[in-house]
Kinemage of the C-alpha trace (Angstrom):
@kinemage 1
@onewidth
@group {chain A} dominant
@subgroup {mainchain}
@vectorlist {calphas} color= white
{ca unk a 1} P 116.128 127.724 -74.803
{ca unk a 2} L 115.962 131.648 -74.157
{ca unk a 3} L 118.534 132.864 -71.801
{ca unk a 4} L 116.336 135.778 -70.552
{ca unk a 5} L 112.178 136.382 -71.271
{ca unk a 6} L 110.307 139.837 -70.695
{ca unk a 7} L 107.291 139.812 -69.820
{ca unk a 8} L 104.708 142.113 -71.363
{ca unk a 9} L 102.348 142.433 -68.276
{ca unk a 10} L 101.222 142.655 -65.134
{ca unk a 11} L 99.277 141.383 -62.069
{ca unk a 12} L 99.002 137.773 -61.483
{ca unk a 13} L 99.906 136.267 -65.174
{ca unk a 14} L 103.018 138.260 -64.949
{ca unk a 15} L 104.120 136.599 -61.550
{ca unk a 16} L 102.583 132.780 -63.039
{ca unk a 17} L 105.558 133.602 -65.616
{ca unk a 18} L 108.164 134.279 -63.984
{ca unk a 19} L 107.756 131.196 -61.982
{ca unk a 20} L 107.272 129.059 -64.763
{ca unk a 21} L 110.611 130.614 -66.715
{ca unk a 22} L 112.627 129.370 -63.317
{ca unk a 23} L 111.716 126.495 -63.206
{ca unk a 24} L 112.919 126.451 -66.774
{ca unk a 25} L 116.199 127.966 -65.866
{ca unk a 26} L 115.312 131.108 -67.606
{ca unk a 27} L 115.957 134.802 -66.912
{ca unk a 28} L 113.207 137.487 -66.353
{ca unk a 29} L 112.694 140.850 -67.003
{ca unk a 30} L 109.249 142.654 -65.544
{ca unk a 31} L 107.947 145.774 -66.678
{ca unk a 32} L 105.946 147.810 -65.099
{ca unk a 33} L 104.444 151.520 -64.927
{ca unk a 34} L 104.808 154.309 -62.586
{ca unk a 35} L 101.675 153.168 -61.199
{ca unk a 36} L 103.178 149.854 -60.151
{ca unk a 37} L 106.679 150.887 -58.851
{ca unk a 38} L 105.463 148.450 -55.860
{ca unk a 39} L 103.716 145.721 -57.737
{ca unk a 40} L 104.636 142.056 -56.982
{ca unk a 41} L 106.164 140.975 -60.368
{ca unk a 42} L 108.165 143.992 -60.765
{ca unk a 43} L 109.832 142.520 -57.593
{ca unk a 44} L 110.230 139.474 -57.822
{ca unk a 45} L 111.848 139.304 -61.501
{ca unk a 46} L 115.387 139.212 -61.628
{ca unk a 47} L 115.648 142.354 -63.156
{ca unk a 48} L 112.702 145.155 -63.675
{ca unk a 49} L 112.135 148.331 -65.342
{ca unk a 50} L 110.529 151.114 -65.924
{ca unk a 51} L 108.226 151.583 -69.212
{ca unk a 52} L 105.761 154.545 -68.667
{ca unk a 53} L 103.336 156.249 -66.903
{ca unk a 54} L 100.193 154.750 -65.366
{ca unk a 55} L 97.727 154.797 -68.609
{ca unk a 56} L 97.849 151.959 -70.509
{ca unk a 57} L 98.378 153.689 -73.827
{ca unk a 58} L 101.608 154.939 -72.488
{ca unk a 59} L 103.171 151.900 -70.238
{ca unk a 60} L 101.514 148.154 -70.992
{ca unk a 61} L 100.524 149.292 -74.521
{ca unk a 62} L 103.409 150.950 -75.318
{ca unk a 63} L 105.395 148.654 -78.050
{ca unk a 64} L 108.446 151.500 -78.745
{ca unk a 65} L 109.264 150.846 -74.606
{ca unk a 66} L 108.958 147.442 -74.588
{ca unk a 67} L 110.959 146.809 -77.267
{ca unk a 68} L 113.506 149.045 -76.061
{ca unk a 69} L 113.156 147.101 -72.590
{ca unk a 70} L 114.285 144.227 -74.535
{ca unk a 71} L 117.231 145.685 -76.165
{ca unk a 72} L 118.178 147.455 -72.656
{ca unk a 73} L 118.412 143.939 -70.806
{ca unk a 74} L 119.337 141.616 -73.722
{ca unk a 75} L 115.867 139.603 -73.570
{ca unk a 76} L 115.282 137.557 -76.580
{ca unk a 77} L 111.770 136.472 -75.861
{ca unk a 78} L 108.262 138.365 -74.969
{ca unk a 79} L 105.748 136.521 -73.510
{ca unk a 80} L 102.582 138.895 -73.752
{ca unk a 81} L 100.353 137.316 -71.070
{ca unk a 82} L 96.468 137.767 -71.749
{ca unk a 83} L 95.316 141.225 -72.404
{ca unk a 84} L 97.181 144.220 -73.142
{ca unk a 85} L 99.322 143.577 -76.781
{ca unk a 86} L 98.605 139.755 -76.364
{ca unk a 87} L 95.877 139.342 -79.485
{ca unk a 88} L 98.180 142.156 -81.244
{ca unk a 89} L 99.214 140.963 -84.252
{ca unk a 90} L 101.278 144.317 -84.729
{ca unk a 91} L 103.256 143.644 -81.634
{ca unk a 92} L 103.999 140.408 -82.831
{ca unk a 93} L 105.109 141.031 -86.099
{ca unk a 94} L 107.583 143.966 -84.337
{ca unk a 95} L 108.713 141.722 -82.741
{ca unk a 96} L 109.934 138.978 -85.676
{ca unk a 97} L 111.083 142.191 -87.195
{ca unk a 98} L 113.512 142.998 -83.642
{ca unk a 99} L 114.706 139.987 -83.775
{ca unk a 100} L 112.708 139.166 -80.609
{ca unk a 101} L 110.835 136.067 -80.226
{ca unk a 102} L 107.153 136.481 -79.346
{ca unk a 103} L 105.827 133.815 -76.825
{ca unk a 104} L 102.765 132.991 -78.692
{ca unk a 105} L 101.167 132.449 -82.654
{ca unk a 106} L 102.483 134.224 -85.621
{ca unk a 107} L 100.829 137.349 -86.650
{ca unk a 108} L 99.222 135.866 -89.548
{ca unk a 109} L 96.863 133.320 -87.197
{ca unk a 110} L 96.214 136.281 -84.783
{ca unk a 111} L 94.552 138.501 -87.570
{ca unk a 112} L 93.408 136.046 -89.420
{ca unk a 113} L 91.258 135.082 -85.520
{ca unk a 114} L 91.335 138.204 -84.608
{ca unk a 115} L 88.897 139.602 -87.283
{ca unk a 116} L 85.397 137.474 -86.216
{ca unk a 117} L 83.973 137.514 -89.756
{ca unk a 118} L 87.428 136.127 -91.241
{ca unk a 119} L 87.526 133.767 -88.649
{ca unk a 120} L 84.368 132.458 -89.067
{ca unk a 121} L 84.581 131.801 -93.146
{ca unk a 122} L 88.134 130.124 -92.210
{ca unk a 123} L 86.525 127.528 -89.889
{ca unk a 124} L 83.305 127.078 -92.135
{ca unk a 125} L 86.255 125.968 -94.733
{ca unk a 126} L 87.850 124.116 -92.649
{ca unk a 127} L 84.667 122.166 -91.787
{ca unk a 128} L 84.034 123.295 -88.358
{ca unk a 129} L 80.383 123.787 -87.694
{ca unk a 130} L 79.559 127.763 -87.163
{ca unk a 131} L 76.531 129.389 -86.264
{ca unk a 132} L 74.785 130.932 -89.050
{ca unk a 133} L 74.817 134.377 -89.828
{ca unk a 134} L 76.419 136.884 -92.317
{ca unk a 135} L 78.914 135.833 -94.872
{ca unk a 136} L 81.514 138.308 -93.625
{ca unk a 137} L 81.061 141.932 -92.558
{ca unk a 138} L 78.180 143.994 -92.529
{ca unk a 139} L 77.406 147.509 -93.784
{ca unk a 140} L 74.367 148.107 -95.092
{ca unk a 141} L 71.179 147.765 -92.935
{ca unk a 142} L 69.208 146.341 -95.769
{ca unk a 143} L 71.740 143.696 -96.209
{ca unk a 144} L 71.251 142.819 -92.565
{ca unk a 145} L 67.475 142.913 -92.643
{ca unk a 146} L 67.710 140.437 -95.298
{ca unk a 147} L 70.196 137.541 -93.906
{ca unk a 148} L 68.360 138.405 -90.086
{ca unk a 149} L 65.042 137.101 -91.351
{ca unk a 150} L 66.782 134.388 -93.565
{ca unk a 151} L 68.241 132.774 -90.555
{ca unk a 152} L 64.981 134.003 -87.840
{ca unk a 153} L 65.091 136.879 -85.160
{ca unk a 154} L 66.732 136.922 -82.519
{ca unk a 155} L 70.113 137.768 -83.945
{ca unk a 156} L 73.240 138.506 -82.192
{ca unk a 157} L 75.311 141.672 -83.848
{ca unk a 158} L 78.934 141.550 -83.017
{ca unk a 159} L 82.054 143.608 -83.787
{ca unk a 160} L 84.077 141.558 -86.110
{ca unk a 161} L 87.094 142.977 -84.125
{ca unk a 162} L 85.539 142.312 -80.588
{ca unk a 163} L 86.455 140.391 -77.143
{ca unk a 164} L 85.308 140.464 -73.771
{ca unk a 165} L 81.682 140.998 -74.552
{ca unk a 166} L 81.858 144.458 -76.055
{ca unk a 167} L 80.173 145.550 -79.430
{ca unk a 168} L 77.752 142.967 -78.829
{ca unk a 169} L 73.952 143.755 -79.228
{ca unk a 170} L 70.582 141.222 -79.049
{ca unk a 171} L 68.018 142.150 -81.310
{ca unk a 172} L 64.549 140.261 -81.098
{ca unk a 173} L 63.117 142.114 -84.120
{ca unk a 174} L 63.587 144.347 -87.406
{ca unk a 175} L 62.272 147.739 -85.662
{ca unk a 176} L 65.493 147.527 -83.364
{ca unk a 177} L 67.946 145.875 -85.935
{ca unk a 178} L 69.397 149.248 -87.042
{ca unk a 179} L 69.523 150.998 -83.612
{ca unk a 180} L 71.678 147.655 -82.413
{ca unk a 181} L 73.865 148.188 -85.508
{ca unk a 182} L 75.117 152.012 -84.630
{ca unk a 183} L 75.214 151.290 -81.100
{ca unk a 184} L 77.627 147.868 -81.382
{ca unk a 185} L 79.381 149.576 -84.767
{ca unk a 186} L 80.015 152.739 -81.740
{ca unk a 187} L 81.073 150.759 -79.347
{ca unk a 188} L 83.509 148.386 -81.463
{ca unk a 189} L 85.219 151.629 -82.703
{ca unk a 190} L 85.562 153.031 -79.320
{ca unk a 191} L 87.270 150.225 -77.903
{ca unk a 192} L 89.113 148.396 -80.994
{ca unk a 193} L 89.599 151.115 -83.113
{ca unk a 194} L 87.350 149.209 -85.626
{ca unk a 195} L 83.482 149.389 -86.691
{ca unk a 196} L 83.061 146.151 -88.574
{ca unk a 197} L 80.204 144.401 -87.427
{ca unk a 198} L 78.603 140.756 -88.224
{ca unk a 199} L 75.275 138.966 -87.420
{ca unk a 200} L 74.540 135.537 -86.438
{ca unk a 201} L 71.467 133.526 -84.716
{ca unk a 202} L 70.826 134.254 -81.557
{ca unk a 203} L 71.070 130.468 -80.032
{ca unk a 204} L 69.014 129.940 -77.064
{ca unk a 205} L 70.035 128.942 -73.602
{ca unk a 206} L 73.519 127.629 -74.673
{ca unk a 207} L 76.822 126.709 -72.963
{ca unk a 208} L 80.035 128.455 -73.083
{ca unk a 209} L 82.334 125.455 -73.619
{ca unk a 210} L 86.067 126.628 -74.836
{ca unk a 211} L 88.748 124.109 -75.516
{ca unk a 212} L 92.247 124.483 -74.588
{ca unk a 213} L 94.753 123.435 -77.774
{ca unk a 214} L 98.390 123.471 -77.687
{ca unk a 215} L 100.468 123.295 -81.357
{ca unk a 216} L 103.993 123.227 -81.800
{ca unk a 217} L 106.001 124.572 -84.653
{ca unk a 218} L 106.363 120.779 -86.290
{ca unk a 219} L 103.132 120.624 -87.087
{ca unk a 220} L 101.582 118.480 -84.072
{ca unk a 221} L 98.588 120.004 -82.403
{ca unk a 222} L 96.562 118.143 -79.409
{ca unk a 223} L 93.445 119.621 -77.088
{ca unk a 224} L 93.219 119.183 -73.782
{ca unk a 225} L 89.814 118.991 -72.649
{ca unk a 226} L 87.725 122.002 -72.424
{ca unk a 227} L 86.425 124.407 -69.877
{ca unk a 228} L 82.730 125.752 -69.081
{ca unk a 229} L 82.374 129.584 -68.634
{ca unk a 230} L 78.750 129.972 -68.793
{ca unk a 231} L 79.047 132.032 -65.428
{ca unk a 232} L 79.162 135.321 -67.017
{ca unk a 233} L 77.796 138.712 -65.925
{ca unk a 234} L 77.651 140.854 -68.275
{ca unk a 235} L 79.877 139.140 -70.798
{ca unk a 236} L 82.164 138.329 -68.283
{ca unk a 237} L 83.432 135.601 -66.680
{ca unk a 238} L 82.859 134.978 -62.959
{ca unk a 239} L 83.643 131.201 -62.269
{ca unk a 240} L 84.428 128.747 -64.601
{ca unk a 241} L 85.134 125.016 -63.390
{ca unk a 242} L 86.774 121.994 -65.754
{ca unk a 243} L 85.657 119.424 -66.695
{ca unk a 244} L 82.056 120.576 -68.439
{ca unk a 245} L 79.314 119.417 -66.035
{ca unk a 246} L 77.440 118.149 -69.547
{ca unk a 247} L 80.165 116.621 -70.575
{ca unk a 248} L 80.503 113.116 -72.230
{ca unk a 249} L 83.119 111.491 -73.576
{ca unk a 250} L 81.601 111.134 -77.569
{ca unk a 251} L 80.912 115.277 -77.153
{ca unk a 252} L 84.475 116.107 -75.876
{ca unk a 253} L 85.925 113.579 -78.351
{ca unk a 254} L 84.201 115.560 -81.112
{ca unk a 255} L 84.624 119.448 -79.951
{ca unk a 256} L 88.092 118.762 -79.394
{ca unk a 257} L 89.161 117.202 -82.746
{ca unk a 258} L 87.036 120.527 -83.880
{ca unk a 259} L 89.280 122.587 -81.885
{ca unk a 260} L 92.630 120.917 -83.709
{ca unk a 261} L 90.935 121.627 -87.055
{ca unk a 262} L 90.651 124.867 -86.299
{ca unk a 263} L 94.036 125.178 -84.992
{ca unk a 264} L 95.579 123.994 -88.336
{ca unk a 265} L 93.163 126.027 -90.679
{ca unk a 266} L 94.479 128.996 -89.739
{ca unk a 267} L 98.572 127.637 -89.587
{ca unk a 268} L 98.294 127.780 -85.130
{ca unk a 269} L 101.202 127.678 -83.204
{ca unk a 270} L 101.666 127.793 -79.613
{ca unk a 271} L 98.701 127.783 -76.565
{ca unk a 272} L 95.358 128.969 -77.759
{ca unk a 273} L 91.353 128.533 -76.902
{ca unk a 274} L 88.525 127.830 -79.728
{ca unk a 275} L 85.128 128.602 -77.799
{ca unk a 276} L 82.121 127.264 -78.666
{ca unk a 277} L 78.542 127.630 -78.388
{ca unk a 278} L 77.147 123.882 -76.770
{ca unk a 279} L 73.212 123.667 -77.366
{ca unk a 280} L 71.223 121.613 -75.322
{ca unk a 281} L 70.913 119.003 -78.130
{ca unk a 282} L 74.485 118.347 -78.213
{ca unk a 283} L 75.127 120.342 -81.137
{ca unk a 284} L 78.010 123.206 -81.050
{ca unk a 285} L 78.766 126.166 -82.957
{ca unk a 286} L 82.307 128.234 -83.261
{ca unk a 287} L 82.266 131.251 -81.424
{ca unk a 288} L 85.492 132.654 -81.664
{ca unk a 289} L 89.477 131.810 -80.873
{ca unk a 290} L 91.836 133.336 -78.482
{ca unk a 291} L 95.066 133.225 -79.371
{ca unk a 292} L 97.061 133.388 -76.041
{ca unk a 293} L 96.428 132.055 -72.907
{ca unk a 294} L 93.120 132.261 -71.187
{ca unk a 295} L 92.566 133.660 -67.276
{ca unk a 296} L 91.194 130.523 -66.614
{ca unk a 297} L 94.189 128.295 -67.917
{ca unk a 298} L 94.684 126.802 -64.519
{ca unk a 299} L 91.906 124.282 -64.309
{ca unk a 300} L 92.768 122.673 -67.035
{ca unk a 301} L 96.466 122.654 -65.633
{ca unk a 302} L 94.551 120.730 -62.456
{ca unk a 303} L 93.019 118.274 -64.385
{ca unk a 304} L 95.765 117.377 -66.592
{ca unk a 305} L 98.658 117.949 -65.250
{ca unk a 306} L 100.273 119.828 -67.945
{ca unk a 307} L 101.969 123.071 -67.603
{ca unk a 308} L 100.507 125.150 -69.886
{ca unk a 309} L 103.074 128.268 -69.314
{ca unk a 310} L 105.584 125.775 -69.679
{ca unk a 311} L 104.430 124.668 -73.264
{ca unk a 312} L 104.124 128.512 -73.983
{ca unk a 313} L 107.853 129.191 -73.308
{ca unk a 314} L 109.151 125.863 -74.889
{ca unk a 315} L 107.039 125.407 -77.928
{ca unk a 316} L 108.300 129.237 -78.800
{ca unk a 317} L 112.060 127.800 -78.577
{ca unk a 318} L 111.175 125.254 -80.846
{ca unk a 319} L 110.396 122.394 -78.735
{ca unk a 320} L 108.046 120.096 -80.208
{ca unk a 321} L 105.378 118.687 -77.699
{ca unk a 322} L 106.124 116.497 -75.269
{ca unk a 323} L 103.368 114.260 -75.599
{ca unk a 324} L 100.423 113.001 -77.839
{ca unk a 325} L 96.449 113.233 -77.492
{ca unk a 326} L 96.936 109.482 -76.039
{ca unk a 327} L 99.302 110.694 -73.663
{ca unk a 328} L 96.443 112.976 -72.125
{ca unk a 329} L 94.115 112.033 -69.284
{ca unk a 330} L 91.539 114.027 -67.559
{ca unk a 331} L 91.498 113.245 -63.374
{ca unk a 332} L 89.466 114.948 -60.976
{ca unk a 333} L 87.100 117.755 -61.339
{ca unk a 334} L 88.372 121.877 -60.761
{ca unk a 335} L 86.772 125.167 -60.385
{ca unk a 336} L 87.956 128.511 -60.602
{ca unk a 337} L 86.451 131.838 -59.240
{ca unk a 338} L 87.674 135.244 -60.036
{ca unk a 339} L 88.336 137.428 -56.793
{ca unk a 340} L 87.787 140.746 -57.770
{ca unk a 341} L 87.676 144.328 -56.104
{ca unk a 342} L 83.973 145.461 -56.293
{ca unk a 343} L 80.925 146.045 -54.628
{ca unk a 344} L 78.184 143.301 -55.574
{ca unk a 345} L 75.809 144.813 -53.598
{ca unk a 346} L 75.973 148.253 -55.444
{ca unk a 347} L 76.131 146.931 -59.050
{ca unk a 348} L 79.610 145.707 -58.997
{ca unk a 349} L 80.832 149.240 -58.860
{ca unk a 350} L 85.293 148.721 -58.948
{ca unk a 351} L 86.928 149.248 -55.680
{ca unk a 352} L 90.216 150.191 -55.713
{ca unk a 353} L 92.238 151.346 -53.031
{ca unk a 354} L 95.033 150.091 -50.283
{ca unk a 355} L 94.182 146.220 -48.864
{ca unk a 356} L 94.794 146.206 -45.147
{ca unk a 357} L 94.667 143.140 -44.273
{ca unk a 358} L 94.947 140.238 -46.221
{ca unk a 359} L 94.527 135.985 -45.502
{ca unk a 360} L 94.228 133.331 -48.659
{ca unk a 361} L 92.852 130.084 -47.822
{ca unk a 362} L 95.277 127.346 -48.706
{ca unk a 363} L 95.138 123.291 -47.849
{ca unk a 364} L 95.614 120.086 -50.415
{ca unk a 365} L 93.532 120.856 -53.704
{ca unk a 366} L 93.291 124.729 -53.242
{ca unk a 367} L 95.507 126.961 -55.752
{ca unk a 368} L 95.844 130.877 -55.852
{ca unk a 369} L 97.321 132.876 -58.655
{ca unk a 370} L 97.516 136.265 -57.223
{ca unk a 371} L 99.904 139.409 -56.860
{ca unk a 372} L 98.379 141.261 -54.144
{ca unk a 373} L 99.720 141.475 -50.673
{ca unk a 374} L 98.480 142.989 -47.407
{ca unk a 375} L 98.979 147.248 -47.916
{ca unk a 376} L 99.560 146.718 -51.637
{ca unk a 377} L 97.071 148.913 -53.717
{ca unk a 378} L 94.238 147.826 -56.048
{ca unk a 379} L 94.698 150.313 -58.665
{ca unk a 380} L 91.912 152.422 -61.022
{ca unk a 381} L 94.134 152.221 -63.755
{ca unk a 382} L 93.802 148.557 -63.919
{ca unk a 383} L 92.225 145.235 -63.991
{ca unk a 384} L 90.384 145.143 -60.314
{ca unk a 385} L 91.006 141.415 -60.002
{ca unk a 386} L 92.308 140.351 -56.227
{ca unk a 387} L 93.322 136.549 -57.351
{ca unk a 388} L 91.936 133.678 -59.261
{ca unk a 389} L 90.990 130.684 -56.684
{ca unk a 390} L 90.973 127.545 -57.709
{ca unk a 391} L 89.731 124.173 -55.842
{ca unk a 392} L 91.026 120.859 -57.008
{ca unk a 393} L 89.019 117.418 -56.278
{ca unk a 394} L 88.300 113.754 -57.020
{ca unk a 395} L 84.774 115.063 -57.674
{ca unk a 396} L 83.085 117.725 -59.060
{ca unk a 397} L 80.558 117.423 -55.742
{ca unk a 398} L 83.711 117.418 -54.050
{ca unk a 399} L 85.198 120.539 -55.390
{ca unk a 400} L 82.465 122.780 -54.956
{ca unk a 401} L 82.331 121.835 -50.893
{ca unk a 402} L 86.524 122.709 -51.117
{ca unk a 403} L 85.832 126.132 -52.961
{ca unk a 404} L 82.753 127.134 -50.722
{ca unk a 405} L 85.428 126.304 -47.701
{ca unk a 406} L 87.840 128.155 -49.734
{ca unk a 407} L 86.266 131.361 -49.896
{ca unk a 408} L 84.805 131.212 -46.672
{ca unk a 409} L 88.594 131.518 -45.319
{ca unk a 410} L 89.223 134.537 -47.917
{ca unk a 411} L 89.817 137.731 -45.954
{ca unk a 412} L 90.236 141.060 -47.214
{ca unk a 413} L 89.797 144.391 -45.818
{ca unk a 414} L 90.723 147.394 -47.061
{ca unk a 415} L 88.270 146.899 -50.513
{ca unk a 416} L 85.281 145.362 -51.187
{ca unk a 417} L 85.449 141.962 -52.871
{ca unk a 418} L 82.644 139.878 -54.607
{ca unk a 419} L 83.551 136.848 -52.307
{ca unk a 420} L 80.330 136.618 -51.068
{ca unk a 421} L 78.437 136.407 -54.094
{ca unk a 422} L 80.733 133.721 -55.357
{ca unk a 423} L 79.998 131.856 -52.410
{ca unk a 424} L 76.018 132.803 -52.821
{ca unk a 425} L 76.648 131.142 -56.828
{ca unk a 426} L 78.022 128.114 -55.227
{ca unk a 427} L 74.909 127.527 -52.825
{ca unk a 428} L 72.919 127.611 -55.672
{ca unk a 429} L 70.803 124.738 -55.987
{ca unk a 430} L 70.643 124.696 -59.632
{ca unk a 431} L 74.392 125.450 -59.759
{ca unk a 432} L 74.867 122.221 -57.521
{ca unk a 433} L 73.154 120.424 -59.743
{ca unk a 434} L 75.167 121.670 -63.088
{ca unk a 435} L 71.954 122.837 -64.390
{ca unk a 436} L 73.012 126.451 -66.130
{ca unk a 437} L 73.587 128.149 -68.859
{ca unk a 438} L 75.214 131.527 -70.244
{ca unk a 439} L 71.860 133.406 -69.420
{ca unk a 440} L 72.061 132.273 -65.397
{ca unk a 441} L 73.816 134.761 -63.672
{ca unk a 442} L 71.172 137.160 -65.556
{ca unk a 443} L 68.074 135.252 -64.627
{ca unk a 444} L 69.194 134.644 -60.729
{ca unk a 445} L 69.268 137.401 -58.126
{ca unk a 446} L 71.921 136.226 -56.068
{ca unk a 447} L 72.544 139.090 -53.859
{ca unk a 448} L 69.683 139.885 -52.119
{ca unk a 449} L 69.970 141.906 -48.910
């Protein structure tokens, strides 16, 4: 085990590591930037320094000072966190090459995921089903007019270097297919440094259904369960709850023995995610794989008891699981919804500033990872998210009367939050009823005056 970890973020995941390495017995080391001189996990690690300036590009994304942060206080591991340098294979392979151990998959299995149009062949090889589309990248718009009315408008094109919903275009017909093309190839370059693009059908009305895997360095590789995040504005998650409200036991059986293929096509090791596409029919496609851990990794924590962090930190010392599939049982029902600092009645617009006052709901079956505290500032520079809040019950009926209870005790002033659109989403009649899909938060006005 490592005698000292430093971790390579901020905000909450950076304080839901620290915790996890003592109880593990391990040593910390925060970073942080100039910006967060008064950030929570800067304070509470047992030692913390300095890395940069406030821009990303010169504190959190700065390899040379983390690195250097390492050698400074004698860490031996990174854990990256989500975000930031955590899908960088780069980083990682600096790291091997530092002699510092990097708290997630090898380099190899991040670019080989990393890169949509590899990752798609590999898992079409491997025998994972895959939407169709392209065969690899795309750069010539004749090529694309050709495989877009092979497979029937509409299409989806994507940056093969994408995440988080960006370089991502719909196009219902030919007349718009080359416009979508330059705008998601402009995009994809502006924020990954990368213009490949891909297309694939456009599948109607689906499901965002990820499943969590977990794969040691011995070769064993379980799932457990998956999560729905069809709840997305914009391409971006807003509540996501565990188990799938579709869910059967012959479906999860199958996605998640997917999953593990996918895990060992492309040689996985550690905690990672393989989403997928769930049709109404029962019939899923690979969407893509994150390789670190997810935002949302704490409902499947609720559900199954397993410490996902945990597993990070141990599997990357060479621990081999503790447990098999057999060993893992899915009790209760759990929901998560993303605090964040924004105005939903002004089109989300961020809102950072100083919190004034501050009181989290707590009570059996509620969990909050957070790092703000009452005068603590919600930063431009950053992520605007307050905490993640997550209700824990028997049933899923059950949880969603916890969470609406939940949010109703949420106070913050100071900044605007989107607490009571999360709370409009959970009076939802539909929602009640689990009858969504990824296109719901676009067809329902839920903040009317």
């Amino acid at each position: 085990m490592f005698n000292k970890v430093l971790i390579a973020n901020r905000g909450e995941i950076a304080v839901r590591i620290i915790r996890a390495c003592r109880e593990l017995g391990v040593g910390t080391v925060a970073v942080f930037s100039e910006a967060d001189r008064g950030a929570l996990h800067a304070q509470i690690a047992d030692e913390a320094i300095c890395i940069g300036p406030a821009p990303t590009k010169d504190s959190y994304l700065n390899i040379q000072s983390i690195l250097a942060a390492c050698e400074v206080t004698g860490a031996e591991a990174v854990h990256p966190g989500f975000g930031f340098l955590s899908e960088n294979a780069s980083f990682a392979r600096t790291c091997q090459r530092c002699g510092v151990t990097f708290i997630g998959p090898p380099p190899e299995a991040i670019e080989r995921m990393g890169d949509k149009a590899q990752a798609k062949e590999t898992m079409k090889q491997a025998g994972v089903p895959v939407i169709p589309g392209s065969e690899g990248e795309i750069t010539e718009i004749r090529d694309a007019k050709r495989i877009a009315a092979e497979i029937g408008y509409p299409v989806m094109v994507k940056a093969s270097a994408g995440g988080g919903g960006r370089g991502i275009r719909k196009v219902e017909n030919e007349r718009d297919l080359e416009t979508a093309m330059t705008a998601a190839q402009q995009e994809a370059l502006r924020f990954f440094g990368d213009d490949g693009i891909y297309i694939e059908k456009f599948i109607a009305n689906p499901r965002h259904v990820e499943v969590q895997i977990l794969a040691d360095q011995q070769g064993n590789v379980i799932h457990l369960g998956e999560r729905d995040c069809s709840m997305q504005r914009r391409n971006q998650k807003v509540l996501e709850e565990a188990p799938c409200p579709c869910m059967t036991p012959a479906l999860r059986e199958r996605m998640g023995e997917a999953a593990k293929q996918a895990a060992r096509a492309c040689g996985y090791v550690n905690a990672g995610t393989i989403e997928f596409l769930l049709a109404d029919n029962g019939a899923f496609y690979f969407m893509e794989m994150n390789t670190r851990i997810q935002v949302e990794h704490g409902i499947t924590e609720l559900i199954t008891g397993v410490d996902l962090i945990k597993q990070q930190i141990l599997i990357a010392a060479g621990e081999p699981l503790p447990f098999r599939q057999e060993d893992i049982h899915f009790s209760g029902h759990a929901i998560e919804c993303r605090i964040n600092a924004e105005n939903p009645y002004m089109d989300f617009r961020p809102s950072p500033g100083k919190i004034q006052f501050l009181h989290m709901p707590g009570g059996p079956g509620v969990r909050i990872d957070s790092a703000v505290y009452s005068s603590c500032e919600i930063s431009p520079y950053y992520d605007n998210m307050i905490a993640k809040l997550m209700a824990y019950a028997p049933s899923r009926e059950e949880a969603i009367k916890k969470m609406k209870w939940a949010l109703a005790e949420f106070l913050v002033e100071g900044v605007d939050t989107n607490i009571d659109f999360q709370l409009n989403l959970l009076r939802d009649p539909d929602f009640e009823a689990g009858r969504y899909d990824n296109g719901f938060l676009t067809r329902k006005n839920l903040m009317k005056k």
